[in-house]
C-alpha positions as CSV (number, residue, x, y, z in Angstrom):
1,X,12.4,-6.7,-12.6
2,X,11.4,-6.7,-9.0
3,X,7.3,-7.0,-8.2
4,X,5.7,-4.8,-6.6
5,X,4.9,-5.2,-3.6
6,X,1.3,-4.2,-1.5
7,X,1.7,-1.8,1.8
8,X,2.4,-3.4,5.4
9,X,-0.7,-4.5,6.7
10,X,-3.0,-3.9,3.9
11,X,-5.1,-6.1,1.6
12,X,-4.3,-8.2,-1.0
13,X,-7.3,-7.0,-3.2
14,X,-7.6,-7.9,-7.1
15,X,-9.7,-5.0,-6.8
16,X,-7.1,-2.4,-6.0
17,X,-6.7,-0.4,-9.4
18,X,-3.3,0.9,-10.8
19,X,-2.7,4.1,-9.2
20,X,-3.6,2.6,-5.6
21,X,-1.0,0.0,-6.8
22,X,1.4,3.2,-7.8
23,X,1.0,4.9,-4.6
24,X,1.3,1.8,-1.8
25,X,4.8,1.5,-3.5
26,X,6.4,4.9,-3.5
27,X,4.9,4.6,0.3
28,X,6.7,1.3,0.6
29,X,9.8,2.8,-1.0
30,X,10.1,5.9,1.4
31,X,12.0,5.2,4.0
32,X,10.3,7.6,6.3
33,X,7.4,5.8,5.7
34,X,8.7,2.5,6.8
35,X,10.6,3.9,9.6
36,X,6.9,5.1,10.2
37,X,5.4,1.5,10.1
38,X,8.0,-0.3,12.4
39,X,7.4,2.8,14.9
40,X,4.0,1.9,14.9
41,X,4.4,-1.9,15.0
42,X,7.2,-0.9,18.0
43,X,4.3,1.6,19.6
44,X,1.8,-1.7,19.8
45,X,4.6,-4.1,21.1
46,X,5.4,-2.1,23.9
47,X,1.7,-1.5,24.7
48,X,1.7,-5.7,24.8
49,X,5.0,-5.9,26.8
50,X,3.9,-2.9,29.0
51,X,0.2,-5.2,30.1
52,X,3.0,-8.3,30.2
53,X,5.6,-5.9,32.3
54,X,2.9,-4.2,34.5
55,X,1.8,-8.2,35.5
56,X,5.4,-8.9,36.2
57,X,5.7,-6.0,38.6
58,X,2.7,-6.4,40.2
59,X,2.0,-10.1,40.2
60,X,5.6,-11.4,41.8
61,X,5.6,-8.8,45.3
62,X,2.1,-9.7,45.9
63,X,2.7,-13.8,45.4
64,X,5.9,-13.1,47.9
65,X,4.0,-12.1,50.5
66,X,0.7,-14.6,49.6
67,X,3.1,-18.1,49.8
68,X,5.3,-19.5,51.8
69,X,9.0,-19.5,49.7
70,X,8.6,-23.2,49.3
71,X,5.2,-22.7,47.1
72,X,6.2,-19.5,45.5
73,X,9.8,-21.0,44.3
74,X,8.0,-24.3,43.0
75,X,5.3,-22.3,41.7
76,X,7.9,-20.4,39.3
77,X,9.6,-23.3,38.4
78,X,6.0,-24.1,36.9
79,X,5.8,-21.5,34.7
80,X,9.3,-21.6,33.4
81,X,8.8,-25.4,32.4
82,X,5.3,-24.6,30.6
83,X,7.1,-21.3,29.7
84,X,9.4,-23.7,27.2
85,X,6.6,-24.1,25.1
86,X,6.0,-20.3,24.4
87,X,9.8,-19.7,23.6
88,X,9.0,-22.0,20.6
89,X,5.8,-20.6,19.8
90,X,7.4,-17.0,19.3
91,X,10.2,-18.2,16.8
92,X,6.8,-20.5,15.0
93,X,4.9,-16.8,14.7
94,X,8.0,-15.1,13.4
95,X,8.2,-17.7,10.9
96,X,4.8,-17.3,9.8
97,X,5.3,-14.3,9.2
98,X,7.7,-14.0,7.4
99,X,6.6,-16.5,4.9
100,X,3.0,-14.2,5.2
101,X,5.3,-11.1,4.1
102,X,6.6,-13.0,1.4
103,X,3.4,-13.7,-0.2
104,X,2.5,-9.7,0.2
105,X,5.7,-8.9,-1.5
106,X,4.6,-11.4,-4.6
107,X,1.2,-10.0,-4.0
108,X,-0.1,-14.1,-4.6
109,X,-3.4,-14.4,-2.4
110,X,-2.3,-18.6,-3.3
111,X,0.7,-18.9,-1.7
112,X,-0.6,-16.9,1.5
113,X,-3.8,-19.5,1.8
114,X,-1.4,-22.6,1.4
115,X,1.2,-20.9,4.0
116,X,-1.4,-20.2,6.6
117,X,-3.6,-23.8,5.7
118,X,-0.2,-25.9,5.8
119,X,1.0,-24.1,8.5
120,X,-1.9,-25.0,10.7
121,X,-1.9,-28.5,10.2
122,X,2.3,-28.5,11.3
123,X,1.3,-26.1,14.0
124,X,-1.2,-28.9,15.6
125,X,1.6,-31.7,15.5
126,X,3.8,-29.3,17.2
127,X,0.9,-29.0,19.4
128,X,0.3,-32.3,20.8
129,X,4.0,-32.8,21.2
130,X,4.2,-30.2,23.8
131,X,1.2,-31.6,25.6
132,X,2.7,-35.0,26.3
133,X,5.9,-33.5,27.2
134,X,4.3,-31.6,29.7
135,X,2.0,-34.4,30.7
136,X,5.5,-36.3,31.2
137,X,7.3,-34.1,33.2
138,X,4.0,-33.3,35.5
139,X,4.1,-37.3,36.1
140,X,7.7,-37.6,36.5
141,X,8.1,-33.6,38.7
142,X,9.0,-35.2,42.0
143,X,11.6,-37.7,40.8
144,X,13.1,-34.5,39.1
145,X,13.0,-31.8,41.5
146,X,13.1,-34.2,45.0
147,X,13.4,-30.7,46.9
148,X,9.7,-29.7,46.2
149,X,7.9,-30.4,49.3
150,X,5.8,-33.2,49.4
151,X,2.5,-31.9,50.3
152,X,2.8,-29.4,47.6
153,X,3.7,-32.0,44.8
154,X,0.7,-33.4,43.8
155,X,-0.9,-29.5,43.3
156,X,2.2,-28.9,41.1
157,X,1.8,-32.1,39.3
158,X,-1.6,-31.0,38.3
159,X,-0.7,-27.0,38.1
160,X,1.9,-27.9,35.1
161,X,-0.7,-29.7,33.2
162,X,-2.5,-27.4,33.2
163,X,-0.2,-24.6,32.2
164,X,1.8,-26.7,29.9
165,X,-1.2,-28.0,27.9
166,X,-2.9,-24.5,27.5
167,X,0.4,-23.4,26.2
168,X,0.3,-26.2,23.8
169,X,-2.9,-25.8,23.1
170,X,-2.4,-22.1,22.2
171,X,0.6,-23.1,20.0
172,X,-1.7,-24.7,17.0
173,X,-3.5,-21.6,16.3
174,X,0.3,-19.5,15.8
175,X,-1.1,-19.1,12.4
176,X,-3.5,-16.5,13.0
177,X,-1.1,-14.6,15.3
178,X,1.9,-14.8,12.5
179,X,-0.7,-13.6,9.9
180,X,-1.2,-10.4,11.5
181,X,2.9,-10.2,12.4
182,X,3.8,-10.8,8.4
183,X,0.5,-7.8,7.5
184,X,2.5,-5.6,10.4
185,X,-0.9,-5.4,12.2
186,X,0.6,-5.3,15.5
187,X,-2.2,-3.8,17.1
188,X,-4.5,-7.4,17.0
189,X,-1.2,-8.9,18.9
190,X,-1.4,-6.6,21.5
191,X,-5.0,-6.4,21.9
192,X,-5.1,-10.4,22.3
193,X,-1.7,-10.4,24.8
194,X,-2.8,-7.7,26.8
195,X,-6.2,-9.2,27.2
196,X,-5.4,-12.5,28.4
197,X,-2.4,-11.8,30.5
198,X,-4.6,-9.5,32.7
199,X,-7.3,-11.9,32.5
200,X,-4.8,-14.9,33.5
201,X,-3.0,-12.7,36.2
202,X,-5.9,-11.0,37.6
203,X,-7.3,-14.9,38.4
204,X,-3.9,-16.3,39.9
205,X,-3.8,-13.4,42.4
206,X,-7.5,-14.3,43.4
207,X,-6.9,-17.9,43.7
208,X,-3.7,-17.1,45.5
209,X,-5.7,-14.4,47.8
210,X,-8.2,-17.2,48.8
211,X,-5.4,-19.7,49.8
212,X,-7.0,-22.1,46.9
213,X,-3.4,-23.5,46.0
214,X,-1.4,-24.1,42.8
215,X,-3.9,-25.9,40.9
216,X,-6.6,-23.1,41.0
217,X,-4.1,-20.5,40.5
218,X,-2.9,-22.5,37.3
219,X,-6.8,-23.4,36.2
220,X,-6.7,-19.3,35.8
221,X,-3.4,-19.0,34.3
222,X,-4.3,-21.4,31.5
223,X,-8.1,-19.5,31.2
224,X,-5.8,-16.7,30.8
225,X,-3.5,-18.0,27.7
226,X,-6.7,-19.9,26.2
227,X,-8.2,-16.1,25.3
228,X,-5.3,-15.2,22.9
229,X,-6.4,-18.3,20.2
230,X,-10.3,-17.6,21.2
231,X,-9.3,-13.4,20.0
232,X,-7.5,-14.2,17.2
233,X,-10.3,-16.0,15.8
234,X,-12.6,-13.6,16.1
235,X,-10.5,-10.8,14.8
236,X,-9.4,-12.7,11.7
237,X,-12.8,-13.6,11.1
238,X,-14.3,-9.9,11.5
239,X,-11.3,-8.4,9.0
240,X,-12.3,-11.5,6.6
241,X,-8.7,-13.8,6.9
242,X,-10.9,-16.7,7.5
243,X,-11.2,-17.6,4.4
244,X,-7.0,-18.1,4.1
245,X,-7.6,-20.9,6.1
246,X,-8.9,-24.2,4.3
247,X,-8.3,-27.8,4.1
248,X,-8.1,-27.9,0.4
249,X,-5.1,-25.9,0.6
250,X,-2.6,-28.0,2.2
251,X,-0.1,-29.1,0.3
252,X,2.5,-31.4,1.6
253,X,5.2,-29.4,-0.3
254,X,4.6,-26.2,1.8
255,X,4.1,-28.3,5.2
256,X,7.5,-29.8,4.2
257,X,9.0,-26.4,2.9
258,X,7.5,-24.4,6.8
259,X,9.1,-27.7,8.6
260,X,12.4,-27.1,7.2
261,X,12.6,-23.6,7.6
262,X,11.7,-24.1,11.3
263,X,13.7,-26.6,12.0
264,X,16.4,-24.4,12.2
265,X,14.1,-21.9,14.1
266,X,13.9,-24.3,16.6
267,X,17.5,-25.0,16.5
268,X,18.1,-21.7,17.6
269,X,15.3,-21.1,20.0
270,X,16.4,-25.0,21.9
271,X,20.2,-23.1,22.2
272,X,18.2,-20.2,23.5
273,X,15.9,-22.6,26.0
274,X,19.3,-24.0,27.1
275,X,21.3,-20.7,27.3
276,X,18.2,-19.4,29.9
277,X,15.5,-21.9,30.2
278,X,17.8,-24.2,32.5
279,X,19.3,-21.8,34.8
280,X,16.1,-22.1,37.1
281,X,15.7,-26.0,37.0
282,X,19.4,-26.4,37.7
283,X,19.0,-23.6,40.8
284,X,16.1,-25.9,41.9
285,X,17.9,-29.0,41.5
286,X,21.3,-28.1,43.7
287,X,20.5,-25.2,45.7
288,X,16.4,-25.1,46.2
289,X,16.8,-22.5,48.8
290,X,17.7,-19.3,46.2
291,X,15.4,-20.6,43.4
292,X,12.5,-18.2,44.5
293,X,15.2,-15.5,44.8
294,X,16.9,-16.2,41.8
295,X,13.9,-16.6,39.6
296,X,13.0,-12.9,40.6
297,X,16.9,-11.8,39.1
298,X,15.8,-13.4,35.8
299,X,12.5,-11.8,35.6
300,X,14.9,-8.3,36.2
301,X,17.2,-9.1,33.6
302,X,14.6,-9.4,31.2
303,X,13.6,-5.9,31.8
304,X,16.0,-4.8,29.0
305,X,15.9,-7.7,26.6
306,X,11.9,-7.9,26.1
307,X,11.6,-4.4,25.1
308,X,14.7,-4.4,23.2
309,X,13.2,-7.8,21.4
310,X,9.9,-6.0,20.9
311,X,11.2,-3.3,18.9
312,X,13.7,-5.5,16.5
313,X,11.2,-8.1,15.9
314,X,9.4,-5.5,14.1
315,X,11.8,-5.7,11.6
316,X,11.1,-9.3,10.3
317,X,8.5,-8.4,7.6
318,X,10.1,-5.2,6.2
319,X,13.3,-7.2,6.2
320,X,11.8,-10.1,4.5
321,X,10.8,-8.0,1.7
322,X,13.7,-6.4,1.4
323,X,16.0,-9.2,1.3
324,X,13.7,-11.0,-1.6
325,X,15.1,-8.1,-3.7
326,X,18.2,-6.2,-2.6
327,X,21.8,-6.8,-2.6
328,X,24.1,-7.3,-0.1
329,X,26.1,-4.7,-0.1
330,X,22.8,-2.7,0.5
331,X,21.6,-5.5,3.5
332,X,25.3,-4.8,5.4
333,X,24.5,-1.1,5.7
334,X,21.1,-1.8,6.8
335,X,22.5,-4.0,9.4
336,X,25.4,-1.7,10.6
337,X,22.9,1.2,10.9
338,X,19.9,-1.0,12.6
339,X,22.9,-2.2,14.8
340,X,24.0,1.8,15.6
341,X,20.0,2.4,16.5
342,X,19.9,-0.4,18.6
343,X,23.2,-0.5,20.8
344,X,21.9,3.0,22.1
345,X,18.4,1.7,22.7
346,X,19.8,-0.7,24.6
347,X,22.4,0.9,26.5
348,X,19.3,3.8,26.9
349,X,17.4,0.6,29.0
350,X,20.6,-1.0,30.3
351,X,22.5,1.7,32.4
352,X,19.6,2.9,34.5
353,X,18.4,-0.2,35.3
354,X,21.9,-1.8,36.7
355,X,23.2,1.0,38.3
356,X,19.8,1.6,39.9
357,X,19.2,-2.5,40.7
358,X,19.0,-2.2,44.9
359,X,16.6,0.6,44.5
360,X,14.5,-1.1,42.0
361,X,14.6,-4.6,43.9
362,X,13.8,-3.0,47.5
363,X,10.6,-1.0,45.7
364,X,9.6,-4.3,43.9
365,X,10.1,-7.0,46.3
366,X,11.2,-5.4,49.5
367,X,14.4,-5.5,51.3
368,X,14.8,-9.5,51.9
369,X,14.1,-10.8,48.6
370,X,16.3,-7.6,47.3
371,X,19.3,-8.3,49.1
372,X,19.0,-12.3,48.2
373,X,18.6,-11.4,44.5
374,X,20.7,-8.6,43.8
375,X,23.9,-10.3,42.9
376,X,22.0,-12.6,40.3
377,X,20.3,-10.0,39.1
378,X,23.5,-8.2,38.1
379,X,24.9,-10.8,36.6
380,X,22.1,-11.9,34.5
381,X,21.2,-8.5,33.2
382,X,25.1,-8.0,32.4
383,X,24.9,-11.1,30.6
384,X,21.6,-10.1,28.2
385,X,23.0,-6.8,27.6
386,X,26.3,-8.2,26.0
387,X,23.8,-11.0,24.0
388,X,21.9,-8.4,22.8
389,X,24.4,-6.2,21.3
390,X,24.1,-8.7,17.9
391,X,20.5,-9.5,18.2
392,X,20.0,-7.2,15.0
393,X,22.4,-9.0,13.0
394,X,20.4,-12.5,13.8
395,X,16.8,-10.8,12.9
396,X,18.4,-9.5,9.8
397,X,19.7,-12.6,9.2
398,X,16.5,-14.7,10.5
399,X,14.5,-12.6,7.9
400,X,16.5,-13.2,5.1
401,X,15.8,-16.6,5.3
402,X,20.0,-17.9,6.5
403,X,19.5,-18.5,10.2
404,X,20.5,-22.5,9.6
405,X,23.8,-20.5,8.9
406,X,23.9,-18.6,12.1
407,X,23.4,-21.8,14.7
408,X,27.0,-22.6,15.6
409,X,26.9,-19.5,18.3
410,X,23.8,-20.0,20.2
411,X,24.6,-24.0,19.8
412,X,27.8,-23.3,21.3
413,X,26.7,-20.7,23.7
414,X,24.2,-23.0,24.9
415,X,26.8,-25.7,25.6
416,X,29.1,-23.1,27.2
417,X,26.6,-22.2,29.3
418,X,25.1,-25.1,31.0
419,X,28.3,-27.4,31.1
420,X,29.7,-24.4,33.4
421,X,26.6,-23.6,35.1
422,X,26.7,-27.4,36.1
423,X,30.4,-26.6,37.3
424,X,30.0,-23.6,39.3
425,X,26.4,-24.1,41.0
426,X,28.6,-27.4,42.6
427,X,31.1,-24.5,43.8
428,X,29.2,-21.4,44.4
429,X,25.5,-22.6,44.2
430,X,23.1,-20.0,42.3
431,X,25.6,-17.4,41.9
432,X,27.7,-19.8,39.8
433,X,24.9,-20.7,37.3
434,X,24.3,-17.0,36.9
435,X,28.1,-16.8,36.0
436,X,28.1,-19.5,33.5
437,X,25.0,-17.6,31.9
438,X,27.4,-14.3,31.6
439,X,30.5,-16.5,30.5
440,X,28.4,-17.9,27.7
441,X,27.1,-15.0,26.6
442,X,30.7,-13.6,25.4
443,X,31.3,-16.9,23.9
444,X,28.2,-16.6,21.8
445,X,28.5,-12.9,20.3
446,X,32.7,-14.0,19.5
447,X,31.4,-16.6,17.1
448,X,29.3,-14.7,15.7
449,X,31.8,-12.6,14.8
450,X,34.5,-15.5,13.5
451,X,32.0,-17.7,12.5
452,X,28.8,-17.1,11.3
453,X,29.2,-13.9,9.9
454,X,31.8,-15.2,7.4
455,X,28.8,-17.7,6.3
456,X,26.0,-15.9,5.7
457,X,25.6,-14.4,1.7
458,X,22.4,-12.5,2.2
459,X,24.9,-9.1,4.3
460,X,28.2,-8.1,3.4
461,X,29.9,-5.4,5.7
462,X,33.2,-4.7,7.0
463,X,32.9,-7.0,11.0
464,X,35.5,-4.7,12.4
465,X,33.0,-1.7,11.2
466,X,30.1,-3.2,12.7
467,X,32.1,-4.0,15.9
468,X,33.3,-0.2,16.6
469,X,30.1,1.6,15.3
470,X,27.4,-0.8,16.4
471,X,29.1,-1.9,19.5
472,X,31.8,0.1,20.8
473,X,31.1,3.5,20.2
474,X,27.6,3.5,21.7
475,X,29.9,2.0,24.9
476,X,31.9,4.4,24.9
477,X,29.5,7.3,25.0
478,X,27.8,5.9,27.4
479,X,30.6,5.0,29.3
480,X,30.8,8.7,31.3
481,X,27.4,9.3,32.0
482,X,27.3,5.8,33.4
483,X,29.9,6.8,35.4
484,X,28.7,9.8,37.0
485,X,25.7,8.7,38.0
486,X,27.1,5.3,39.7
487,X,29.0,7.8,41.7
488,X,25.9,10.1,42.4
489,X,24.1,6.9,43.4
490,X,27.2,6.7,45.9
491,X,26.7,10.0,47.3
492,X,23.3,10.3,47.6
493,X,21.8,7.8,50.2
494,X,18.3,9.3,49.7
495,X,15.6,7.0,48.0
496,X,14.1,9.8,46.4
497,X,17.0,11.1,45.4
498,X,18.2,8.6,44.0
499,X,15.2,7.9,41.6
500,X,15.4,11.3,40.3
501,X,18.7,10.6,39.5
502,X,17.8,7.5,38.0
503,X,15.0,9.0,35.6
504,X,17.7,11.5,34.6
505,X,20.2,9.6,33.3
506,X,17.7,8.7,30.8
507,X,16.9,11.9,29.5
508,X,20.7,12.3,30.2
509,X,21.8,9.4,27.9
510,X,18.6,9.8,25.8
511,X,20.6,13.3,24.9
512,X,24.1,11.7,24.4
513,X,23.1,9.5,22.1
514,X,21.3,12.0,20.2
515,X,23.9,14.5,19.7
516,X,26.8,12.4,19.9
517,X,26.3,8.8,18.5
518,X,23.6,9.6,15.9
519,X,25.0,11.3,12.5
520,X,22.3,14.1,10.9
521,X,21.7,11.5,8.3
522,X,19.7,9.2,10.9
523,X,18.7,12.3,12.6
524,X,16.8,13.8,10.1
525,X,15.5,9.9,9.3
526,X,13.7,9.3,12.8
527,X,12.8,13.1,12.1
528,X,10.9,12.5,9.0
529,X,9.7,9.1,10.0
530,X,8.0,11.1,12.8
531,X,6.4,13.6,10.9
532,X,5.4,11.1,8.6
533,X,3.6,8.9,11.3
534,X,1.9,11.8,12.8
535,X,0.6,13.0,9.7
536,X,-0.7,9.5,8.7
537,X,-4.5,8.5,8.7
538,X,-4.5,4.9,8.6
539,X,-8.0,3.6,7.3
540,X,-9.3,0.5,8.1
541,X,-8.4,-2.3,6.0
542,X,-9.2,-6.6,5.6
543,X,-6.4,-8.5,7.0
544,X,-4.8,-10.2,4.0
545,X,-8.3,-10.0,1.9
């Protein structure tokens, strides 16, 4: 008999009497009402990633024109080095939570102290690892990089430890971060992002406005990411998850058990440091002069896949709890239909945003930088958006606790991509790293296909299936609309024009998919899911009391 299982993001109270019990499962059961939850969860990720996107476009024009190229390129390559240790920091808080969702679904207040207490304690190991690997890497920069200008190195060497430890730093209190992911109380996540990216941003530009150099504009970047732990704290503390964490609950069992299951989370997230991280350290190493440029094209591209990510990763609790108790007959429909909803989202952020890439370049960075990083911008973007087209197969998957059997694509992918990045930046400099990035990328989602989904039990569905109605089709109905407006953009030399264009191929697209790609079945779904979440008064609750 499957348990019962308490409400996304509410209590685990021994107080809660029978018919509360009765109640948060028929909620838990409708699917309106979880199709409710994750748009709520999706609502408060896109309020983080719209503070995180409204720093990226404002931030990067404004650095442009503070530095010289040679301090802005070496000042991005910074961040992307001390960026490695927040790729690994997101898979670390997905894990927690899951694990957290598990213990709501057993409803075993136990299990969840052990998790979060053990957890912590692997977290902080994990933690001072990425501080000497920073600390190594700021020592050893100029033998790496010999392109970085020499009056500039030492303010680098010190900028990086100083953005790489507070990333570290941040990375052993994940716990508290994953505990409110696994209770689906998005909103503390956002509220903690939002704060210190403005905080962190807001400080670079002043530092960078006074002409106070790398370091200072670091010193305020790491102030920045040192809020989110400091937030968290406080918030658990307030909603009474404090008491989840103890010494007396480690166990060496469940530090053992969270290591394991990461380890294959950081499998997967090393594959994805190689498939992306490297592109800008290998620009800087054999063609220093487009770094700058092409570390702008990669912040572009990711103006699909961070929303996109931002909506799925909602999924990983509900999932969780799902998989503990369904079959898989029942988990390959989930995933063909979550892969339907997803391909149009995509496609819905994909086709504006290439077709319209000189307009949205010259507005964000002005003409030079535009026309420098257009073609890398292209190609990276064209690259994500064929990645992503399976990225709700590997959440599925990830949740369901079988992402050990899903590593031979991204491992591959990875290898793919840097072996002919290495090839083609010796031919064709940046451009050719941005095309071993898009090779890859095919390579990764075709073993997915032939490999890993013939290993993993947890889905069964028909691959063909999921390749014409999660992939394909949404293609192809996008396919003409995409194609009228690149020959509108054609026409049309006007800028003005040509944004209102742009904003109406959304609504354009936004309509295709509706009537076309979507059946009345997931129609009348996102309709009652809707009407569910607006009629909802969600009281206050303890987070994981």
């Amino acid at each position: 008999m499957r348990r019962k299982t308490s409400p996304p993001g509410e209590s685990l109270s021994p107080k809660q009497n029978a018919s509360e019990r009765r109640a948060t499962v028929a909620r838990s059961d409708d699917p309106h009402a979880r199709l409710a939850v994750l748009a709520k969860n999706s609502a408060a990720n896109l309020l983080r990633l719209g503070t995180s996107w409204m720093v990226v476009l404002v931030v990067p024009p404004l650095l442009v024109r503070l530095l010289d190229q040679a301090s802005y390129a070496t000042w991005m390559l910074v961040l992307q080095i001390g960026a490695y240790a927040t790729l690994f920091d997101g898979g670390l808080q997905l894990a927690i939570g899951r694990f957290v969702a598990r213990a709501e679904h057993a409803a075993d207040r136990d299990y969840l102290g052990t998790v979060l207490s053990s957890s912590t304690v692997f977290l902080t190991s994990v933690a001072a690892a990425v501080c000497v690997l920073a600390a190594t890497v700021a020592f050893h920069l100029g033998s790496l990089f010999r392109s970085i200008p020499a009056p500039i190195l030492p303010q680098a060497r010190a900028a990086l430890l100083l953005v790489g430890g507070s990333f570290g730093l941040a990375i052993s209190t994940s716990a508290f971060a994953g505990l409110c992911l696994g209770l689906e109380r998005n909103e503390i996540n956002a509220a903690a992002v939002s704060v210190s990216k403005l905080a962190g941003a807001g400080g670079t530009l002043w530092a960078a406005f006074h002409r106070q150099g790398l370091m200072w504009m670091a010193l305020w970047t790491a102030a920045g990411t040192l809020m989110q732990p400091v937030i968290f704290f406080f918030a658990t503390r307030i909603h009474g998850a404090a008491a989840h964490f103890k010494l007396r609950l480690v166990k060496l069992v469940m530090v053992r058990e969270f290591a394991r299951f990461c380890c294959a989370t950081f499998a997967s997230q090393l594959s994805s440091l190689l498939i992306a991280g490297l592109d800008l350290p290998i620009v800087a190493a054999f063609d220093f002069g487009n770094a700058g440029y092409y570390a702008l094209a990669a912040t572009a591209s990711n103006l699909i896949s961070v929303p996109h990510g931002a909506v799925l990763s909602t999924l990983v609790p509900m999932m969780s709890n799902l998989s503990a108790g369904e079959d898989a007959q029942r988990m390959g429909r989930v995933v063909v239909r979550t892969a339907r909803l997803a391909t149009a989202l995509l496609l819905l952020l994909a086709v504006p945003f290439m077709l319209g890439m000189p307009v949205l370049l010259h507005l964000w960075v002005g003409p030079v930088y535009a026309q420098r990083a257009l073609v890398f911008a292209e190609i990276l973007m064209g690259a994500q958006l064929v990645r992503l087209t399976l990225l709700p197969y590997a959440v599925i998957g990830f949740s369901a606790g079988e992402q050990s059997r899903m590593l031979i694509s991204p491992a591959v992918e990875a290898i793919v991509n840097v072996a002919c990045s290495l090839i083609l930046v010796r031919v064709m400099g940046a451009e050719g790293v941005a095309l071993g990035t898009f090779i890859g990328a095919f390579v990764g989602v075709a073993l997915h296909f032939l490999v890993s989904m013939r290993q993993t039990r947890s889905m069964a569905f028909n691959r063909a299936q999921l390749l014409w109605q999660g992939v394909l089709r949404p293609v192809a109905w996008a396919a003409v609309p995409a194609g009228v407006l690149a020959l509108c953009l054609h026409w049309f030399a006007d800028l003005a024009t040509q944004i209102a264009l742009l904003l109406a191929s959304v609504a354009v697209l936004a309509a295709v998919f509706w009537y076309g790609h979507l059946n009345q079945g997931e129609r009348n779904l996102i309709h009652g899911a809707g009407a569910h979440l607006l009629a909802a008064r969600f009281r206050p609750s303890a987070i994981g009391a």
